[in-house]
mmCIF file of the N, C-alpha and C atoms, coordinates in Angstrom:
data_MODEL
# 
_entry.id   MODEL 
# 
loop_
_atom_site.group_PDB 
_atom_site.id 
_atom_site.type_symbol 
_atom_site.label_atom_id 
_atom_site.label_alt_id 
_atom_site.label_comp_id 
_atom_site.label_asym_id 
_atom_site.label_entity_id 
_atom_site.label_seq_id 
_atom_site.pdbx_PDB_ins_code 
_atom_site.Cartn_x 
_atom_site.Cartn_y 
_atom_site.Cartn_z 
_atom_site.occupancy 
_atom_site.B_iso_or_equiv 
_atom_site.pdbx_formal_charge 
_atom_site.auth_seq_id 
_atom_site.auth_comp_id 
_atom_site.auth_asym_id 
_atom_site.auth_atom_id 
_atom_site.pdbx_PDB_model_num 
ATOM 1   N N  . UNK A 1 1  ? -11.510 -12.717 -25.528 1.00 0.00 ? 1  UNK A N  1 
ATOM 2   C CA . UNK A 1 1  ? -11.418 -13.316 -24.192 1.00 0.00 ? 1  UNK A CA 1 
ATOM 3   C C  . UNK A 1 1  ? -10.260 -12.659 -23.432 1.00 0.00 ? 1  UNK A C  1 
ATOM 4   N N  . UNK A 1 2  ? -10.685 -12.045 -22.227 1.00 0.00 ? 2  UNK A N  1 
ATOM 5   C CA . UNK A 1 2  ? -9.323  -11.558 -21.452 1.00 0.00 ? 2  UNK A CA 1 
ATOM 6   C C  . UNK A 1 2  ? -8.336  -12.239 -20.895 1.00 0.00 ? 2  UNK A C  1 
ATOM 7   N N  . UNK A 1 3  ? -7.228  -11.895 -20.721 1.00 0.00 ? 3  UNK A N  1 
ATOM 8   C CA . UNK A 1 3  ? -5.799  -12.556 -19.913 1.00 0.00 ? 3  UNK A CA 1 
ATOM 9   C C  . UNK A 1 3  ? -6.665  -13.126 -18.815 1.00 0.00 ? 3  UNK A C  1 
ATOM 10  N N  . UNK A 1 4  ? -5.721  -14.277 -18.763 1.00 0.00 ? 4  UNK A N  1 
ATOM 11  C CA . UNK A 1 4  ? -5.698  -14.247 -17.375 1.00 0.00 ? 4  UNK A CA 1 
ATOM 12  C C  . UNK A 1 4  ? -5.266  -13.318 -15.890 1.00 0.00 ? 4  UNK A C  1 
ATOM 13  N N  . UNK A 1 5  ? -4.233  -12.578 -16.128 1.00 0.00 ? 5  UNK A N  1 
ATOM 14  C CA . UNK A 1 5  ? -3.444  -11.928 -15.496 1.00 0.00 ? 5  UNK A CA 1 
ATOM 15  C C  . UNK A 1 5  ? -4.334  -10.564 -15.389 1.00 0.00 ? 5  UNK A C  1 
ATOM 16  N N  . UNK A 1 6  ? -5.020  -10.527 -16.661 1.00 0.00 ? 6  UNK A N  1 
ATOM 17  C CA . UNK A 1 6  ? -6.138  -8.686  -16.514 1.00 0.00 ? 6  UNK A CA 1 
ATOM 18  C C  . UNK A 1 6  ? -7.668  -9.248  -15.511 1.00 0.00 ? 6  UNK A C  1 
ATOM 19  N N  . UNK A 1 7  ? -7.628  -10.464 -15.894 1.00 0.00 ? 7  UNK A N  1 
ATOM 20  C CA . UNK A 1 7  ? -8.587  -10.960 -14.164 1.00 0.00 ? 7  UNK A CA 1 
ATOM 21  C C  . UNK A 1 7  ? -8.001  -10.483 -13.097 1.00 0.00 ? 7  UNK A C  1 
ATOM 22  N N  . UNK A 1 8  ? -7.030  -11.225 -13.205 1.00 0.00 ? 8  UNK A N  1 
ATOM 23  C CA . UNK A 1 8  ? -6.913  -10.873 -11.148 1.00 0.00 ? 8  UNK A CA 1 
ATOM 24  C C  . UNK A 1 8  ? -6.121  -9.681  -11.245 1.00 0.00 ? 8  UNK A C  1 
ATOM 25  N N  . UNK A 1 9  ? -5.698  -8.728  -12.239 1.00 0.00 ? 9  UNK A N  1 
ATOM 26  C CA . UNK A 1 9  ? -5.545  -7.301  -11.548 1.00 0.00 ? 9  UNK A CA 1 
ATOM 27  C C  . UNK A 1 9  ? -6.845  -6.745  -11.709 1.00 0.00 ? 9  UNK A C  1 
ATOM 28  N N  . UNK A 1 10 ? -7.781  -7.261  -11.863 1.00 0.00 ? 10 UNK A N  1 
ATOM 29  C CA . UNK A 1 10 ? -8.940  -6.110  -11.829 1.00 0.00 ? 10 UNK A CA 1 
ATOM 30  C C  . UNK A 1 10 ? -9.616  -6.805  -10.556 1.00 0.00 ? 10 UNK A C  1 
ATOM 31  N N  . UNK A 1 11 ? -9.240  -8.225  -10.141 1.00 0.00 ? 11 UNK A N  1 
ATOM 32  C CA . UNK A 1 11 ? -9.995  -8.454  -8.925  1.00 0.00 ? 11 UNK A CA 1 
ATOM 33  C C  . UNK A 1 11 ? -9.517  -7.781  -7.619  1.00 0.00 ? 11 UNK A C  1 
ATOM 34  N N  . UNK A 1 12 ? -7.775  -7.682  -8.364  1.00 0.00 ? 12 UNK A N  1 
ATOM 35  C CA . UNK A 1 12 ? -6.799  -7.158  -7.178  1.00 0.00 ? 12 UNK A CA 1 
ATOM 36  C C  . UNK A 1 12 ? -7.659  -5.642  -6.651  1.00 0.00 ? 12 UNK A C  1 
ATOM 37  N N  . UNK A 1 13 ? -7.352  -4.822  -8.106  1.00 0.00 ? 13 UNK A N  1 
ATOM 38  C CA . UNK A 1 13 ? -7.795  -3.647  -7.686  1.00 0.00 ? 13 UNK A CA 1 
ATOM 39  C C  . UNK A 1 13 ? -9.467  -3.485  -7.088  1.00 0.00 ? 13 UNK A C  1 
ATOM 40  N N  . UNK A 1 14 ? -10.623 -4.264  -7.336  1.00 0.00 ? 14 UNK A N  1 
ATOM 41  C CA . UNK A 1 14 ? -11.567 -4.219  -6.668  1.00 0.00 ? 14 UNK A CA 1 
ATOM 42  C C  . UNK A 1 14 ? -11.467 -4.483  -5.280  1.00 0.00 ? 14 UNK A C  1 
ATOM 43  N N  . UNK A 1 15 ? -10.780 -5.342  -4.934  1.00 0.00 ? 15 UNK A N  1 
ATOM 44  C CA . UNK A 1 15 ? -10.495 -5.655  -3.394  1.00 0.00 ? 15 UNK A CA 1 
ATOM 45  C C  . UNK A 1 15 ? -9.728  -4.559  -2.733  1.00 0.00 ? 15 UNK A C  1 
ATOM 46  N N  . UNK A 1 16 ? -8.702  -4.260  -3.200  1.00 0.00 ? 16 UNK A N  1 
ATOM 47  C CA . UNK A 1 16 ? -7.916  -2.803  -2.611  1.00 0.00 ? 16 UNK A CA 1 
ATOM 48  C C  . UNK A 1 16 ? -8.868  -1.762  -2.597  1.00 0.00 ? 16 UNK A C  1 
ATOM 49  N N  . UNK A 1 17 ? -9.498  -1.837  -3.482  1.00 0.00 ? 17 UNK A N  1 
ATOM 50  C CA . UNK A 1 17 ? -10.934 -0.176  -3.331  1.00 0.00 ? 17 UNK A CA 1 
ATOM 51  C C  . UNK A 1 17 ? -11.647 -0.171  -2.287  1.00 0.00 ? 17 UNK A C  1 
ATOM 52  N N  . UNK A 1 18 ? -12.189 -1.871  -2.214  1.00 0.00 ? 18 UNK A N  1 
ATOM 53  C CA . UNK A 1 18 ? -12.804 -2.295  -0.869  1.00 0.00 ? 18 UNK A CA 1 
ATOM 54  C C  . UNK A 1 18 ? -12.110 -1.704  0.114   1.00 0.00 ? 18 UNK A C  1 
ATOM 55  N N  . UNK A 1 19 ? -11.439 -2.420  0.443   1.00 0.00 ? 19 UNK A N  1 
ATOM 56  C CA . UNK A 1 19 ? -10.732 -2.238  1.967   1.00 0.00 ? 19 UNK A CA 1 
ATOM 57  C C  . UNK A 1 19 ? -9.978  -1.088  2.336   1.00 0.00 ? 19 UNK A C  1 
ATOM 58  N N  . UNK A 1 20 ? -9.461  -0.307  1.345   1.00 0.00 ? 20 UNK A N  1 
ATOM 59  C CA . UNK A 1 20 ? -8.474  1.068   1.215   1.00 0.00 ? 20 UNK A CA 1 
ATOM 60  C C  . UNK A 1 20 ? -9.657  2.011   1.302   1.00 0.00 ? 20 UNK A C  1 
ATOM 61  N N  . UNK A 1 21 ? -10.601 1.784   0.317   1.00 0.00 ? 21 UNK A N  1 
ATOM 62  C CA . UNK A 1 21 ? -11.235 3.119   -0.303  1.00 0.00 ? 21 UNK A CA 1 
ATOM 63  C C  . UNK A 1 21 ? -10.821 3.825   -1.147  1.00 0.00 ? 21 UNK A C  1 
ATOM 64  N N  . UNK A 1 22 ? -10.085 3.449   -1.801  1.00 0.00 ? 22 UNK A N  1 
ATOM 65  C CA . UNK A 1 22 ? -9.291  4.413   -3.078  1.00 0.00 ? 22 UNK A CA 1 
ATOM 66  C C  . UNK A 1 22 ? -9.009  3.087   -3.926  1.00 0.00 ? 22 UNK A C  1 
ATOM 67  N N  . UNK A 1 23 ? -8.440  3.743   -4.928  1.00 0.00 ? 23 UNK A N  1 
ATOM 68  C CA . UNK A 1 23 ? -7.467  2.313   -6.131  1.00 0.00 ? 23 UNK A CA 1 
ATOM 69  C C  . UNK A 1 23 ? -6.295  2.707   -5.651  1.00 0.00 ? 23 UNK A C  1 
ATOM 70  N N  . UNK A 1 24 ? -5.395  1.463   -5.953  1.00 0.00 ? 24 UNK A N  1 
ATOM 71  C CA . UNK A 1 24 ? -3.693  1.736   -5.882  1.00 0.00 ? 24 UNK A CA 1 
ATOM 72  C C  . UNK A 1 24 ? -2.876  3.049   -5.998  1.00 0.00 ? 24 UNK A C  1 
ATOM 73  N N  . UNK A 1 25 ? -3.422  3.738   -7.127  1.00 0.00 ? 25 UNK A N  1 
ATOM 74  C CA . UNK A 1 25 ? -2.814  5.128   -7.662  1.00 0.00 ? 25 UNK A CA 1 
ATOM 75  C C  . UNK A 1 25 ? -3.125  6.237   -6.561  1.00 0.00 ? 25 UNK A C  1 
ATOM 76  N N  . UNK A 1 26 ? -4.341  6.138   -6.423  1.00 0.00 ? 26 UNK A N  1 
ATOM 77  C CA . UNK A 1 26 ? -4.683  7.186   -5.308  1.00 0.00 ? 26 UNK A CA 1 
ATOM 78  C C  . UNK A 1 26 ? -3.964  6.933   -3.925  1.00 0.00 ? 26 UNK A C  1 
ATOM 79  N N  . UNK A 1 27 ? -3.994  5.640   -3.826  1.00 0.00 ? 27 UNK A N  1 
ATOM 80  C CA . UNK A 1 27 ? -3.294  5.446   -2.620  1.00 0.00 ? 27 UNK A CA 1 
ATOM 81  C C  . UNK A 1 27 ? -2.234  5.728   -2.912  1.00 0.00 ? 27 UNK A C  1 
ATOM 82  N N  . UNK A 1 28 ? -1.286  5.598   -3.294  1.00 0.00 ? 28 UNK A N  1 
ATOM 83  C CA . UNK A 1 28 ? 0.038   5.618   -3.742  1.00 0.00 ? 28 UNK A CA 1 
ATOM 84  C C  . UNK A 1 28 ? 0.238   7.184   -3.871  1.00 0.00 ? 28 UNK A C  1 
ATOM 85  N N  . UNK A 1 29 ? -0.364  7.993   -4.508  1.00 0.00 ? 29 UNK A N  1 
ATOM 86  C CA . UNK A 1 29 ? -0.052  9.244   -4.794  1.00 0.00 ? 29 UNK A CA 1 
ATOM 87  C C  . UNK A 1 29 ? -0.404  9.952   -3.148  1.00 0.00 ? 29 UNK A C  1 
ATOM 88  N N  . UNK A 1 30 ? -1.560  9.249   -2.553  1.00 0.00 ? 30 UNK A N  1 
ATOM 89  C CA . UNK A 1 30 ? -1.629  10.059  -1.086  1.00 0.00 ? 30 UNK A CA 1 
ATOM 90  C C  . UNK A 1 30 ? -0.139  10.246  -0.171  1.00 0.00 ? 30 UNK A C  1 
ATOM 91  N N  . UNK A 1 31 ? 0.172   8.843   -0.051  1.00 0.00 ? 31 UNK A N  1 
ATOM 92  C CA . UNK A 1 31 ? 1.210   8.382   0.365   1.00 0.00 ? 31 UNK A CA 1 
ATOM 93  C C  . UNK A 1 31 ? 2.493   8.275   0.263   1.00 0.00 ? 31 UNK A C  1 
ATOM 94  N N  . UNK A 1 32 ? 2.329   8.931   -0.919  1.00 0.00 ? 32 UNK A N  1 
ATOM 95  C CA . UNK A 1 32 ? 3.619   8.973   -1.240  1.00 0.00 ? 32 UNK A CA 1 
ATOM 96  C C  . UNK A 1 32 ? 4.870   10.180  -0.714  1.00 0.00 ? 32 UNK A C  1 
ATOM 97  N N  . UNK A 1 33 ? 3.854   10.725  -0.789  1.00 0.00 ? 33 UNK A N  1 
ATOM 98  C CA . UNK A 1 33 ? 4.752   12.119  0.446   1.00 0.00 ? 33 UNK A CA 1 
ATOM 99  C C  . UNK A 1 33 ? 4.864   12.276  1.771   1.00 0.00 ? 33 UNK A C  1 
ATOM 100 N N  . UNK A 1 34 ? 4.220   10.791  2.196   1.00 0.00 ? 34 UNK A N  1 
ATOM 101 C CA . UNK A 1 34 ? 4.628   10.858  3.959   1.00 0.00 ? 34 UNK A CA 1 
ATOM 102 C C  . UNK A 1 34 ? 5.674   9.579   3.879   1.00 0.00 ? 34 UNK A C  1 
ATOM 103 N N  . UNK A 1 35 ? 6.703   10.074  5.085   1.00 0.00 ? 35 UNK A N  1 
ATOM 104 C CA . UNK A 1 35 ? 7.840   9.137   5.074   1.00 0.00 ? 35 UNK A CA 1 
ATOM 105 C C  . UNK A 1 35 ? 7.651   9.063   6.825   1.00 0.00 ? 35 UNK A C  1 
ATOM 106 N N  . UNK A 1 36 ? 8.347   7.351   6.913   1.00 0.00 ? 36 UNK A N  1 
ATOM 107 C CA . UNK A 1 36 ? 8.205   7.365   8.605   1.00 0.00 ? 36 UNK A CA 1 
ATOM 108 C C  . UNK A 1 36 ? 8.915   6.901   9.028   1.00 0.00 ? 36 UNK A C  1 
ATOM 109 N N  . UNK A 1 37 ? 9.830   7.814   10.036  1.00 0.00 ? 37 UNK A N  1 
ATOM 110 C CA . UNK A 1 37 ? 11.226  7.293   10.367  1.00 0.00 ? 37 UNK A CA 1 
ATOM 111 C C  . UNK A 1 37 ? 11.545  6.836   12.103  1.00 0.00 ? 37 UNK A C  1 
ATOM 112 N N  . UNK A 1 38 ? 11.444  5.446   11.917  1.00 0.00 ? 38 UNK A N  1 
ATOM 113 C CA . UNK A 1 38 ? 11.543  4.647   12.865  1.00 0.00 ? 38 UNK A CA 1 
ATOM 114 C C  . UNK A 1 38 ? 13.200  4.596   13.835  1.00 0.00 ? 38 UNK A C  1 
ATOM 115 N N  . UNK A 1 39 ? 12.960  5.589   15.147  1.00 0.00 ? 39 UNK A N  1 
ATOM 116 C CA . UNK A 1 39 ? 14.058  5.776   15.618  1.00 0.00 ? 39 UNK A CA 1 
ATOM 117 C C  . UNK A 1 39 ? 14.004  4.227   17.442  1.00 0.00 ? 39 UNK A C  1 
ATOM 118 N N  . UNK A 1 40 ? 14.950  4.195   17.292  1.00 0.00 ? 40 UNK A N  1 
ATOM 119 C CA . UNK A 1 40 ? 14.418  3.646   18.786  1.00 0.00 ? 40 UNK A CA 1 
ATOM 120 C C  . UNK A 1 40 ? 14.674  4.124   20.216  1.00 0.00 ? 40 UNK A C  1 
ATOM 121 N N  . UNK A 1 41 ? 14.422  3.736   21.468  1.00 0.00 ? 41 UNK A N  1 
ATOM 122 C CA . UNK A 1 41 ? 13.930  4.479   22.439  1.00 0.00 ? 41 UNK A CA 1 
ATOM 123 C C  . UNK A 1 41 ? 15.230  4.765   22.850  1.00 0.00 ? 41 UNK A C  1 
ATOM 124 N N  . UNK A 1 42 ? 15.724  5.713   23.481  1.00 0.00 ? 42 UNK A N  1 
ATOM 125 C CA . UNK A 1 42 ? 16.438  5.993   24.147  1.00 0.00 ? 42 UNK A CA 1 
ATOM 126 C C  . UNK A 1 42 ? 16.864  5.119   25.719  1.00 0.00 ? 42 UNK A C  1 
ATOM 127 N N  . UNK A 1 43 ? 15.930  4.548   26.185  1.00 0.00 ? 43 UNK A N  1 
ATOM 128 C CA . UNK A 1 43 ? 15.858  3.692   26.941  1.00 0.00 ? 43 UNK A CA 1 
ATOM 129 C C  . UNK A 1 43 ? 16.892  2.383   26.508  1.00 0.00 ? 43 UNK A C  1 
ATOM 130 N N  . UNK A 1 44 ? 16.773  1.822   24.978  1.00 0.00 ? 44 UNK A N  1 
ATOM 131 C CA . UNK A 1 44 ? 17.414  0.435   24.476  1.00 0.00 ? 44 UNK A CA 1 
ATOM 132 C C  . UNK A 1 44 ? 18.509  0.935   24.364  1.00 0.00 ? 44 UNK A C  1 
ATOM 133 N N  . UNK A 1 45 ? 19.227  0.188   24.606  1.00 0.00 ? 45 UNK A N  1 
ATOM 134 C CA . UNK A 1 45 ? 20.731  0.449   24.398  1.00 0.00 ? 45 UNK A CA 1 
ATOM 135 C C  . UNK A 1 45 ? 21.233  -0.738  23.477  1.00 0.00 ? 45 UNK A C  1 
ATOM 136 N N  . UNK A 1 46 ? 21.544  -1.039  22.276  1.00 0.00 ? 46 UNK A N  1 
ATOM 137 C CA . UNK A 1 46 ? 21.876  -1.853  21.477  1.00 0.00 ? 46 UNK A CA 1 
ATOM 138 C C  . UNK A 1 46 ? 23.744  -2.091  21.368  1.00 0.00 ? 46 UNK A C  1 
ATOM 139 N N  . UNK A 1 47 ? 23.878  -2.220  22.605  1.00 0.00 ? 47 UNK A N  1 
ATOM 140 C CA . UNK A 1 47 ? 25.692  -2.540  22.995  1.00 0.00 ? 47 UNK A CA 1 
ATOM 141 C C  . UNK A 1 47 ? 26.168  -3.891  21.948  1.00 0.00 ? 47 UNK A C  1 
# 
């Protein structure tokens, strides 16, 4: 009889395949080499 816990990571990962299109790993390995660096506008002035 399986874990409980190996249920819902295999429900986890079916749902992430859904909606991503990949599993975690793939996503993760795509992503993992883009970084995004949040500057703000030149306009705000944060005095």
């Amino acid at each position: 009889m399986p874990l409980l816990h190996d249920d819902a990571l295999q429900n986890f990962n079916r749902l992430f395949r859904k909606r991503k299109g990949c599993n975690p790993t793939e996503f993760r390995e795509k992503y993992q080499k883009t970084k995004v660096i949040v500057r703000p506008l030149p306009s705000l002035s944060y005095k």
